[in-house]
N, C-alpha and C positions, 0 to 999 in steps of 0.2 A: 376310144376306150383308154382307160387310165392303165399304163403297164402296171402289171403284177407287182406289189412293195414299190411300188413311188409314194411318196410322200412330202409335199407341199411345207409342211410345218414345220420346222428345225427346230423349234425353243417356245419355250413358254414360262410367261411369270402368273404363279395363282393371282387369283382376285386377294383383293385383302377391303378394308374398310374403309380404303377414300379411290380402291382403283378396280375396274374391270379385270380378268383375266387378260395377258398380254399375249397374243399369238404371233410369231414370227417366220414368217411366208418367204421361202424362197421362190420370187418374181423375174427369175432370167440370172446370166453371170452378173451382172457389173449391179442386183436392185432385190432389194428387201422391203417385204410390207412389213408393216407394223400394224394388228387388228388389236381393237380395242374390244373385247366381250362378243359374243355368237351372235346378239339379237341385234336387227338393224330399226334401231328404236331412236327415234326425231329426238335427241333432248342436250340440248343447247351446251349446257353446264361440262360434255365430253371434249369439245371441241377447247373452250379453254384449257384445260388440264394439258391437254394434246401440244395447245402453242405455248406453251409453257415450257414444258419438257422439251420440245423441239427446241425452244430459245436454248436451254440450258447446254441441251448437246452441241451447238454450231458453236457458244464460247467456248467448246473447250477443241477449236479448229482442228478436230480429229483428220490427222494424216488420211488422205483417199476418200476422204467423203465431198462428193461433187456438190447437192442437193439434194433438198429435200421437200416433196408435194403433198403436206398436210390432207385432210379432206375431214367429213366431220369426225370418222371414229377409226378411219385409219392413215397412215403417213409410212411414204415410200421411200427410200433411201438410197439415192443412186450414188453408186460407189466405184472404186477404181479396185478391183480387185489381184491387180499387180503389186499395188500397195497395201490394202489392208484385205484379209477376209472377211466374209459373210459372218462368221462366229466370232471374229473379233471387234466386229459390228456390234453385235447384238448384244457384248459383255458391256463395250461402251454404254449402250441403249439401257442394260439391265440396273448398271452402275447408276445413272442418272434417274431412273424410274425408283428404284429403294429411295435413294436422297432424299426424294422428291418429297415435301412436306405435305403437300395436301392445295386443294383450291382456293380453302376460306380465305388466304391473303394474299393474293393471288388480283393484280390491279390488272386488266389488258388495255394496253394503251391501243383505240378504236376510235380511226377518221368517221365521221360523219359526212357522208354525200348525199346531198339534196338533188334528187335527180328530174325531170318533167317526164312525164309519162302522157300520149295519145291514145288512149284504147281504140282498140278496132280502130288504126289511121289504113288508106291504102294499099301501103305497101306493104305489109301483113298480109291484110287481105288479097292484096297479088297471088303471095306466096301459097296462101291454104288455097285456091281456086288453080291454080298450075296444080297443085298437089291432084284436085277432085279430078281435073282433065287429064291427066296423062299416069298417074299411078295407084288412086282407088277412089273412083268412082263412088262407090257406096258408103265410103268411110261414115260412122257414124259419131265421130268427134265432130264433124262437121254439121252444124247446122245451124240454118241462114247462111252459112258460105262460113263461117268461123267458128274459133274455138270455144269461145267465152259461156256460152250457154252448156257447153258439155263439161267443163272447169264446174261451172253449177251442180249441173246435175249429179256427176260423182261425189257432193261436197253435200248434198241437201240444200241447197241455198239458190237464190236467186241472183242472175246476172249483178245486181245494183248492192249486194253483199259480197259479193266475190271482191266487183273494187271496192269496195270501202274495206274487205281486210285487205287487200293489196297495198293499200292508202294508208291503212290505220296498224299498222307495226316496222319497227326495223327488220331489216335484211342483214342477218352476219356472214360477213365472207368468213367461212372456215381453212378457204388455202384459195389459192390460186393452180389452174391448172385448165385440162383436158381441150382447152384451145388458148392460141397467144391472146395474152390478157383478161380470157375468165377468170369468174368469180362463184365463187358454190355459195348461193345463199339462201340462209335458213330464217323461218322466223323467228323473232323471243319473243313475240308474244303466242303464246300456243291456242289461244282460241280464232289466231288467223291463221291456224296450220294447214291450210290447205294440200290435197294431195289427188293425185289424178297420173293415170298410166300413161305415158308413152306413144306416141304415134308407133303402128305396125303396118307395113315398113315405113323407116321416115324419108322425111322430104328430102328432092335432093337439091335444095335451092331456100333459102332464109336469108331478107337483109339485112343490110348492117345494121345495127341499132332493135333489133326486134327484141319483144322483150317474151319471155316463155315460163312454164314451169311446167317438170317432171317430177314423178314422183312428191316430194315435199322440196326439192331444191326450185329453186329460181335463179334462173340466168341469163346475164343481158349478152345479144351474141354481139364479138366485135367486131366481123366483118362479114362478110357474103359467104355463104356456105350452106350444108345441108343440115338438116336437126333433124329431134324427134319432139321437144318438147313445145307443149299445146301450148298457142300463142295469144297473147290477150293484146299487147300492144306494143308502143315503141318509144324509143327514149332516145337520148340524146349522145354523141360517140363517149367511148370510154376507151378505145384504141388509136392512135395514131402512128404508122411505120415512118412516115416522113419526120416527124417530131419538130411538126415547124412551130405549132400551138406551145407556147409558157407554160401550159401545162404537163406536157410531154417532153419538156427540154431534154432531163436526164433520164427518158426512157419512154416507150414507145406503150406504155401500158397504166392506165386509170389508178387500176387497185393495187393496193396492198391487203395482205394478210390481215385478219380482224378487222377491216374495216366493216360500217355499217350504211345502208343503203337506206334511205329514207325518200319512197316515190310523192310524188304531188301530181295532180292531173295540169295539162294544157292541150291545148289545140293542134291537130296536128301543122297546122300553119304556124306555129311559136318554135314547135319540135326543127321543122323543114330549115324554120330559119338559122337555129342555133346551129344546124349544119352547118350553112353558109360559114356562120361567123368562130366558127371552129377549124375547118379543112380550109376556107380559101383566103375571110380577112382577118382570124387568127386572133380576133380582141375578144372571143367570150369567155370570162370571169366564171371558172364552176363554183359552185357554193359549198365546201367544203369547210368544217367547223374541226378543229382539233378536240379531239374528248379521251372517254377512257370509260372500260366497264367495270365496276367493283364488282367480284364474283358474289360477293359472301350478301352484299343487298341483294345483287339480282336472284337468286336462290331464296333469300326468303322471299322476295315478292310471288317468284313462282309458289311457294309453299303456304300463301294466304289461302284463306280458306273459298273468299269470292271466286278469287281467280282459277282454285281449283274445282269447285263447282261450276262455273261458266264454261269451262273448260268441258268437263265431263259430259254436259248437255252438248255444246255443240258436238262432241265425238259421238254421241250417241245419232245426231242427227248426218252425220257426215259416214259413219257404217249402215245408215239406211238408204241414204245415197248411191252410195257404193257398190249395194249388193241390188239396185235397180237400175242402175245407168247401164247404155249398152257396153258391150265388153268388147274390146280392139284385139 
């Protein structure tokens, strides 16, 4: 029970015309959230604004500020509170949010990763059949032994649409977080906005490389561990602690911030291999293209009229889904 007068919030900046209400979350001594608006609404265009400001702040290398772990609509601030306080955080944060001009020119400079993806490969499928034997039997996210058809079902679609939007839009990382080398990815294009609940309770076993999605994020996992989100297939590492791959020279982790994910299908045999030639003889070349997103195009293209009608039908067909698929 919440004691009597606690209070979570310490500050707040009103909404104005190019920004959400700003809420400022006291999260532990040394960590402040930063929320962006009450409603937890998919839409892309928040998340730029977010790594923006967040750029803004780290140049001005504010005394006791350790880090900070974006996400799509809010970023936490982890601080040294012997050095600076919580409110003198936040005056920083409010400083920097006034300034702040607006999205429309606003470039994010956004790596391109071209990743392989094996739907429904083995090892996946290992992991949801350990799930059905030893922690719920009846699950009904499961069937045929995997996720993919219940991703469907919440969504009104058909397994062979499911991947093709998998397939058929980018994946923006909004921050890096919640395991070494995740990445929160959302889609831009919103008619592959898939969304689906949660395994209850989750697995305690997911391998490396499994590819998943909760809620509307997608996350590639980077190493062995347990999850909740429903799993369609696998791809190729995006982690390495050893850092013996060129890829990983100066650091043990794939992504960066804003980056964008771009799946293709392969075989889980081309997947299997790229292991190999990643962890042991250390010559595979990932496909990474340097780019950048102009905010102010991608916002009209969201605001065509196609794309907002195609939009609108699939959401119409994806809350009919939703409110028939079985419930976890």
């Amino acid at each position: 029970m919440k004691p009597q007068g606690y209070e979570t919030i310490m500050d707040t900046l009103p909404q104005d015309n190019d920004r959400k209400e700003v809420l400022f979350r006291q999260a532990g001594d040394g960590f402040l959230q930063v929320e962006y608006g009450h409603e937890q609404v998919l839409y892309v265009p928040d998340s730029f604004r977010m790594l923006a400001v967040d750029s803004a702040i780290k140049e001005k290398h504010v005394k006791g500020l350790i880090e900070t772990v974006p996400g799509l609509r809010t970023n936490m601030f982890h601080f040294d509170p012997l050095e600076i306080t919580a409110q003198e955080l936040i005056e920083v944060i409010k400083e920097t949010e006034e300034s702040f001009k607006g999205i429309d020119d606003v470039v994010v400079e956004s790596r391109l990763i071209n990743l392989p993806i094996a739907f429904e490969d083995s090892e996946t499928k290992k992991a949801v059949e350990k799930y059905a034997q030893s922690i719920r039997p009846d699950a009904p996210n499961i069937i045929d032994g995997y996720n993919l058809e219940y991703i469907a079902l919440c969504n009104g679609v058909t397994k062979e649409e499911v991947k093709k939007m998998l397939l058929g839009t980018e994946w923006f990382n909004s921050g890096c977080g919640f395991w070494p080398g995740g990445g929160f990815f959302w889609p831009l294009d919103p008619r592959c906005a898939l969304v689906v609940p949660k395994y209850n309770p989750p697995r305690t076993w997911t391998p490396e490389g499994s590819v998943g999605i909760g809620g509307p994020c997608v996350f590639t996992y980077t190493t062995a561990t347990g999850g909740g989100y429903q799993l369609f297939g696998r791809t190729i590492p995006t982690f390495q602690f050893a850092m013996k791959h060129p890829q990983f020279k100066e650091g043990p982790f794939l992504y960066r911030n804003a980056d964008r994910i771009r799946f293709f299908e392969a075989t889980e045999k081309e997947v299997l291999d790229i292991y190999d030639h990643v962890h042991d003889k250390t010559d595979y070349r990932y496909d990474i293209e340097e780019g950048s997103i102009v905010v102010k195009d991608y916002i009209e293209w969201l605001n065509r009229e196609d794309i907002k009608s195609e939009t609108e039908a699939y959401l119409k067909k994806q809350a009919e889904g939703a409110a028939t698929a079985p419930k976890l």
